[in-house]
C-alpha positions as CSV (number, residue, x, y, z in Angstrom):
1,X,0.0,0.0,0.0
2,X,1.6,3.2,-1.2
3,X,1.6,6.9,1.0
4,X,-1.3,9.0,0.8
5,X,-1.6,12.5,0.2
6,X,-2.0,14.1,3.5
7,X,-3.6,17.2,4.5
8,X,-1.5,20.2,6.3
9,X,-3.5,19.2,9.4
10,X,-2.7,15.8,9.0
11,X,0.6,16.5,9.0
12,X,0.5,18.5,12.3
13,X,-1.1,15.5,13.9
14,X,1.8,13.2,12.4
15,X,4.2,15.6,14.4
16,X,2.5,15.8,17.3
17,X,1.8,12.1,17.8
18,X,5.1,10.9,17.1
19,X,6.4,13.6,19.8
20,X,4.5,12.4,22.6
21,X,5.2,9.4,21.9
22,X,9.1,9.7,22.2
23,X,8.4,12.7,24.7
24,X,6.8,10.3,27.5
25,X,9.1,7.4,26.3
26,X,6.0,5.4,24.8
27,X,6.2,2.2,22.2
28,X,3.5,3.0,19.3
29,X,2.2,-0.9,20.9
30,X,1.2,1.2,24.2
31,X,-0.5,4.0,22.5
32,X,-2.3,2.1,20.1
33,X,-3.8,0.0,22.6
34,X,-4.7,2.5,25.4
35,X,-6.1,4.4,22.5
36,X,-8.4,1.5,21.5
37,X,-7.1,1.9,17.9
38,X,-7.6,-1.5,16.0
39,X,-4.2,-3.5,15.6
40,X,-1.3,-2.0,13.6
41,X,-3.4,1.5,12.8
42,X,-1.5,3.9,14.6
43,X,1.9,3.0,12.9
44,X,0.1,3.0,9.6
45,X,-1.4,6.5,10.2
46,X,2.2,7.8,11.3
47,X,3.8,6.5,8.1
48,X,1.1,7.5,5.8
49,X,-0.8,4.8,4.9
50,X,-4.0,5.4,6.5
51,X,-6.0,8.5,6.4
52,X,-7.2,10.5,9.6
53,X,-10.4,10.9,11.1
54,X,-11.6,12.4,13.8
55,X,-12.5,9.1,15.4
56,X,-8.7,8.3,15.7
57,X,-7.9,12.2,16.8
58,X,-10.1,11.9,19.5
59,X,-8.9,9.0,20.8
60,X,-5.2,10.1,20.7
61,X,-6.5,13.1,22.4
62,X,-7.9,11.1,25.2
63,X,-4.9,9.0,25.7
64,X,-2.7,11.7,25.9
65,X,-5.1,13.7,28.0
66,X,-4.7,16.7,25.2
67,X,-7.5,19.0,23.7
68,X,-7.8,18.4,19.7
69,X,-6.3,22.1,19.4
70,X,-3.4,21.4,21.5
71,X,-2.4,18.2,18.9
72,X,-2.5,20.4,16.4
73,X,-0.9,23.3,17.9
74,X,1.8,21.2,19.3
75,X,1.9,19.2,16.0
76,X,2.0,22.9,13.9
77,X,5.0,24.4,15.7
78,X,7.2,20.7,16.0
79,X,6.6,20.6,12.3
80,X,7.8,24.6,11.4
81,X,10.5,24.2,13.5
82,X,12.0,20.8,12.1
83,X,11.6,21.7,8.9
84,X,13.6,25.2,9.6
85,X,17.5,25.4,9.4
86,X,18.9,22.5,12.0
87,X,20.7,24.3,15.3
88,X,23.5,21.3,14.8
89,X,26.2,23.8,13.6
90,X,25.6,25.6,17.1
91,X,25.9,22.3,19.2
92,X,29.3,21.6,18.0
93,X,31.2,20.3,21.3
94,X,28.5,19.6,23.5
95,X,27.4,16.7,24.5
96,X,23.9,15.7,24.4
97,X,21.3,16.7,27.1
98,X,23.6,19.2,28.6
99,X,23.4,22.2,30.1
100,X,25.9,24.1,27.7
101,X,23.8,22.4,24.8
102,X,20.2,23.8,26.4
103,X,22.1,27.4,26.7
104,X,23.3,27.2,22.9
105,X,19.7,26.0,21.7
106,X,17.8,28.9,24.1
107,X,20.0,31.4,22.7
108,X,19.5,30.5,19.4
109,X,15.7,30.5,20.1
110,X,15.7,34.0,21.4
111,X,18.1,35.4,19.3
112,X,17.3,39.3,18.6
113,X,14.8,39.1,21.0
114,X,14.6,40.8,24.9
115,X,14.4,37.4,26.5
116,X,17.6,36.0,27.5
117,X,18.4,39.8,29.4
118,X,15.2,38.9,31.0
119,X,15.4,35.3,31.5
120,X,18.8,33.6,31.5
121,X,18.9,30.3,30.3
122,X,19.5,29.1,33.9
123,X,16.0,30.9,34.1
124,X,14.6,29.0,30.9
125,X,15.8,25.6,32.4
126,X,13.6,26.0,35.5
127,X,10.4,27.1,33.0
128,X,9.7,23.2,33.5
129,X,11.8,20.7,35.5
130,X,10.0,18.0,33.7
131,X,10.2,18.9,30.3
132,X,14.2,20.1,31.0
133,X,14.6,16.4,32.9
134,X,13.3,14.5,29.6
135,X,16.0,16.6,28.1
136,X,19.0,15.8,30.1
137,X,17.7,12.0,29.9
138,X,16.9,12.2,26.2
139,X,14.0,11.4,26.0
140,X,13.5,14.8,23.9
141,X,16.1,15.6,21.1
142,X,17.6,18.8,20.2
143,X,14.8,19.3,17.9
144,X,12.0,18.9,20.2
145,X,13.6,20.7,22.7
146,X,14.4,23.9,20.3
147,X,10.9,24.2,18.6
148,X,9.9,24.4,22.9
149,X,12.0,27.1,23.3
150,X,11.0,28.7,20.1
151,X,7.4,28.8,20.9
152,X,8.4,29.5,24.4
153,X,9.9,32.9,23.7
154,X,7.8,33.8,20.9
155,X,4.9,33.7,23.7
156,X,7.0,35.9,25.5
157,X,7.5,38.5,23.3
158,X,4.0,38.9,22.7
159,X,3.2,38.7,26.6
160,X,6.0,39.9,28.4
161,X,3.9,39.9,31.8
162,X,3.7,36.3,31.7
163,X,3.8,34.4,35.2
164,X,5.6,31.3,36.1
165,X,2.6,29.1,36.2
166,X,2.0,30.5,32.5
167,X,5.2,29.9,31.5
168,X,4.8,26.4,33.0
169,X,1.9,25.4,31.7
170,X,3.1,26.2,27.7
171,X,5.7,23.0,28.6
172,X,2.8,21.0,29.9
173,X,2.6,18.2,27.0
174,X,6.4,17.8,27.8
175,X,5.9,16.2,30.6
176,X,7.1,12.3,31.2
């Protein structure tokens, strides 16, 4: 059975799926089975071979105890920011899941803006223990970790007045 052709949405869902998946350090087995998806479906939905329906949306949703917008706006800014320039040139010497690699990713995520004379990276790490744990343990790549940041900051450009709890909450589907 050959790819479909998938709608922009679809593709945000793709994104999104497959990054809570390998954000809570899930096999596709698990979530296609808490899910209730019938055998197989979820992998074939990921690779292309199925088409989406809402029927399968909500029951992701429900698994991952996400609203249908929050799939899609997760799924929307994981798939802008993988599909921009890579931030591997600026990780050159640092090894994975550190601290010095978080620094060079924040700083390339808030690049010309205010934020890092506001909030340091040490202040960035601290936005959410949980989402900055699953970095240092891997369990979210560079990738996952900069489109975070990215979103993270643009937020707080547009809201500068933002309170921790806010600022927490943004990392909330990061969580293990």
């Amino acid at each position: 059975m050959g790819k479909l052709e998938f709608s922009r949405m679809e593709f945000y869902a793709v994104a999104a799926t497959d990054g809570l998946v390998a954000f809570r350090g899930l096999k596709q087995l698990e979530v296609n089975q808490g899910a209730g998806l019938p055998g197989g479906l979820l992998n074939l939905l990921l690779r292309g071979h199925r088409k989406w329906n809402l029927e399968n949306i909500e029951a992701l949703c429900y698994f991952f105890g996400i609203e249908p917008d929050e799939l899609f706006r997760v799924g929307r800014i994981i798939h802008a920011r993988l599909s921009e320039q890579s931030p591997n040139e600026y990780l050159v010497g640092t090894k994975p899941g550190s601290f010095e690699r978080f620094r060079r990713l924040y700083d390339r995520a808030s690049l010309g803006t205010w934020v890092p004379q506001v909030h340091p990276a040490e202040k960035a790490a601290a936005w959410s223990p949980a989402a900055y744990a699953s970095y240092e343990k891997g369990k979210l790549d560079d990738g996952q970790m900069y489109a975070a940041l990215c979103d993270m900051v643009a937020r707080l450009v547009e809201r500068p007045a933002m309170t921790a709890q806010e600022i927490e909450a943004c990392f909330g589907l990061l969580r293990e």
